[in-house]
N, C-alpha and C positions, 0 to 999 in steps of 0.2 A: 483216669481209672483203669485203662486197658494197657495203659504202660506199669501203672503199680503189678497188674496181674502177668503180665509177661514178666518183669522183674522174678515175681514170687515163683513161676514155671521154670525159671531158668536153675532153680535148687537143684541138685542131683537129685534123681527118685521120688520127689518131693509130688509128683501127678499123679506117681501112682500111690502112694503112699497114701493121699489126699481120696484119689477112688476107692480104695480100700475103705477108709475112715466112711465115705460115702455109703459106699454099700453097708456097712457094720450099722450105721443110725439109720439108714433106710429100714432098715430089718427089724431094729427096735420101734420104729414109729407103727410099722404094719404089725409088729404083734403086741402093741399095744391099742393101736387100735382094735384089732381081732379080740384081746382080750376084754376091753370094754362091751363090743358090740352079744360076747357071747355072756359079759357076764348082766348087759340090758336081758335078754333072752331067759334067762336064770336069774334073775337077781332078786326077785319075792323070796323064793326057796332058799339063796343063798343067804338074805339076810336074815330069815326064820332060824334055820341053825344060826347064825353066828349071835342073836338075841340069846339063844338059848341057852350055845354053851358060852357065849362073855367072851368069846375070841372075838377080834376085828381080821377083817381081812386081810391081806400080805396086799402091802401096796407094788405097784407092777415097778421095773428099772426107769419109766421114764416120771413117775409120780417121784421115786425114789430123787433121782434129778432135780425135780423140781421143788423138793425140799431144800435139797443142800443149798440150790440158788437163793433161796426166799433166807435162808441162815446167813449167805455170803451176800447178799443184797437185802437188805428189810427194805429199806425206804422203795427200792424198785417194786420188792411184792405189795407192798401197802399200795403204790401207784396205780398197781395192775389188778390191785384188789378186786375183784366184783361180788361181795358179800349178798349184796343186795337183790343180784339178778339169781344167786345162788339161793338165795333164801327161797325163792320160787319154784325152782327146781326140786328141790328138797320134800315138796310137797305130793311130789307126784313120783317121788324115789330116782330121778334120773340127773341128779347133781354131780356132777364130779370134782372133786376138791380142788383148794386152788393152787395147790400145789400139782396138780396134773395138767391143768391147764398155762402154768409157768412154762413144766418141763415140756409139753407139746410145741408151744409157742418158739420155746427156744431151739426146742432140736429141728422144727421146720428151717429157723431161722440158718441153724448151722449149714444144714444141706446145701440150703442154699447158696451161700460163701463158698462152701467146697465145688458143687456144682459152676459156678461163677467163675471161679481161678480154671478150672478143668476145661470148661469150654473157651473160656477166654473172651471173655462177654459180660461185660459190664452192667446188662440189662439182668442178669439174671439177681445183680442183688438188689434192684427194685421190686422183681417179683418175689425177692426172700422178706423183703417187708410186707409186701402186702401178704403173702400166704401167715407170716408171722402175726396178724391182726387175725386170721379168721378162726381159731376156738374161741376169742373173745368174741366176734361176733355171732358165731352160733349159739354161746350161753345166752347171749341177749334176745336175741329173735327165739328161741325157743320159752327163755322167761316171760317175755312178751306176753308169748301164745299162750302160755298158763295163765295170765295176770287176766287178759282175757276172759277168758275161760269161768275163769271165780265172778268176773263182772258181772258175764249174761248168768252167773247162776244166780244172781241175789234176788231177782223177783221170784222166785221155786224157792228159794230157803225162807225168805218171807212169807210166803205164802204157808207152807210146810207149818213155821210156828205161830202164827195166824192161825190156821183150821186147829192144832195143839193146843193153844189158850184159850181158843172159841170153845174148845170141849171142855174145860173146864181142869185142865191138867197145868201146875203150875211152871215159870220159866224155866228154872233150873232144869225140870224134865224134859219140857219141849226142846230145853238145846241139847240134851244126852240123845235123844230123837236124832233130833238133826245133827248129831255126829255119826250115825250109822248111815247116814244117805251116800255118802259117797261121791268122788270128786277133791279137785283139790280144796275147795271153799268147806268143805266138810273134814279135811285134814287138819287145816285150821282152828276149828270149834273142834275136835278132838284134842286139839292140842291146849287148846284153852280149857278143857276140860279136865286134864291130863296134870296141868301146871297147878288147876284148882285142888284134884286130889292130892297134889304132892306134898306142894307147901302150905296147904290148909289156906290160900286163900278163897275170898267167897268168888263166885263166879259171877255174880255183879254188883256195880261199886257199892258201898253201904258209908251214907255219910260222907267223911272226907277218903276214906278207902278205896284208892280205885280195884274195880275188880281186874280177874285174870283175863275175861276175855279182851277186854280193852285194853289190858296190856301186851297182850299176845297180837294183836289186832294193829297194834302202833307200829310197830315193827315190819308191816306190808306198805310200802308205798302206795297204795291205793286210797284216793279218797273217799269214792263212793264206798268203798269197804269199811273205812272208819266211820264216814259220817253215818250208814246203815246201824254199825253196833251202838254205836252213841246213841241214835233213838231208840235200839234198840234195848239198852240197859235203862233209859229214863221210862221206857214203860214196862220194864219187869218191877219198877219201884214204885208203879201207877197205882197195885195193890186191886182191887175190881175195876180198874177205869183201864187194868194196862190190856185185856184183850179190845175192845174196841179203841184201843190207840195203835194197836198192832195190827190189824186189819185194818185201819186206816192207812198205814204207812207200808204196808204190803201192795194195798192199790195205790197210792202213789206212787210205785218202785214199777210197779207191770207197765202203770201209762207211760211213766217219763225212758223207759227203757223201747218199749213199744214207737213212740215219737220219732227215738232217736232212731230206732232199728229202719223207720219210712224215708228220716232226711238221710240213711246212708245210700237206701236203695234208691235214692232219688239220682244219689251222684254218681252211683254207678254205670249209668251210660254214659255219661261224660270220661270217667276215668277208666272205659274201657274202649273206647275211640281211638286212643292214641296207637293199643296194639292189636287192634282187630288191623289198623291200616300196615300195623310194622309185619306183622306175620300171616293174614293173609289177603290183604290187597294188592302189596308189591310182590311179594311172590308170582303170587296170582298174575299179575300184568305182566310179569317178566316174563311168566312162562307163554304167554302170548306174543308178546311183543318180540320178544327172543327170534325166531324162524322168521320173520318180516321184515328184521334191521339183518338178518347174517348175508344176504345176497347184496346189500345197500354197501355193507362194511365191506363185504370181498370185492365190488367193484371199484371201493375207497382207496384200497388197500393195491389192488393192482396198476389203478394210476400210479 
């Protein structure tokens, strides 16, 4: 590997030429990330106009990139697809397309080649792979945290249209309700709400019909989120029996959520052992132990 890079350094002008190319993608990575992080910052506001007047936004140089690849490679962007964790994202307005996350992916990647011949250092295109994995891995762990998120909410959305039915107000309203509560798990039933006015379907199933929220609902990886609407939709078709089956299954969702919420904090002193000792036990000893081995070591050291 450090022979191929010596080979390629030996081009005439080709190091610098290659730093150049360095700095130029450097440049582009930092303003697009700048322009992401300004347009999280702004981006309610910005997507209000652009709903308004039907523009889409101007995708930045490195989105733009990561089109052209996904054209000149399908099967690669299919690979790298992450629909899925994107669809999570989408919910709470902080998705970035995957065609941004191609061109991010790739152009760390390139840096780092170029970095790699420049120094002459073969290690550095280990680190251009691993840095090349991390906007996939941060769509993920931020999807996660979303998916989360809708989990602990379902005993509160339960409940929400429980005391709704308990009043005497029928499904369809209790969920236009609970699309104003807010959250992602409420972006959801807005959108299944949303799907219901558009296309005239009903909002739960009737007969062999599935409704829109369960369809809209399919589409989240989440069981406890499917299995929750499924009871949910079989007691909007209870007819007088579906408020007391909904308030039944609103206190099933508190306790078994409640359970689970006791055996995590159960294990959480176990799985906090390992780095109370890594960050402050040995620390800690060293900074003791440290001044009582250094006279030990200089007389070691002097023999």
């Amino acid at each position: 590997m450090n022979d191929l890079i010596l080979q390629i350094q030996s081009v005439p002008y080709l190091p610098q030429l290659l730093a150049l190319l360095a700095a130029l993608l450097g440049a582009l990575f930092v303003m697009s990330v700048a322009g992401r992080m300004m347009s999280m910052t702004t981006g309610s506001a910005t997507r209000a106009l652009s709903d308004y007047t039907g523009q889409s936004q101007p995708a930045s140089p490195v989105e733009q990139f990561g089109r052209w690849l996904e054209k000149k490679a399908p099967s690669l962007a299919d690979r790298l697809s992450m629909k899925q964790y994107l669809r999570w994202l989408e919910l709470t307005g902080e998705a970035p397309s995957s065609a941004m996350l191609l061109g991010q992916s790739a152009l760390v990647f390139i840096i780092g080649v170029i970095l790699a011949i420049l120094m002459r250092n073969g290690m550095m295109l280990i680190l251009a792979f691993i840095l090349m994995a991390y906007p996939f891995i941060r769509v993920r762990s931020k999807a996660n945290a979303v998916r989360g998120r809708v989990d602990r909410a379902l005993p509160d959305l339960a409940a929400l249209i429980s005391a709704e039915m308990a009043a005497g107000n029928p499904p369809d309203k209790a969920l236009h309700r609970a699309a104003e509560w807010g959250g992602p798990l409420s972006a959801i039933v807005q959108r299944a709400v949303q799907q219901s006015t558009t296309s005239g379907l009903p909002l739960f199933s009737r007969d062999r019909m599935e409704g829109a929220l369960v369809r809209v609902v399919s589409r989240y990886d989440l069981p406890a989120l499917q299995s929750f609407v499924r009871q949910l939709d079989l007691a909007a078709r209870k007819g007088s029996a579906g408020p007391e089956q909904m308030q039944r299954l609103a206190h099933t969702l508190i306790l078994t959520h409640k359970e689970r919420a006791l055996r995590e904090a159960e294990k959480l002193d176990g799985q906090l052992a390992v780095p109370a000792v890594l960050f402050f036990f040995l620390p800690f000893l060293i900074f003791i132990l440290a001044p009582m081995m250094y006279p030990v070591l200089a007389v070691l050291g002097g023999d």
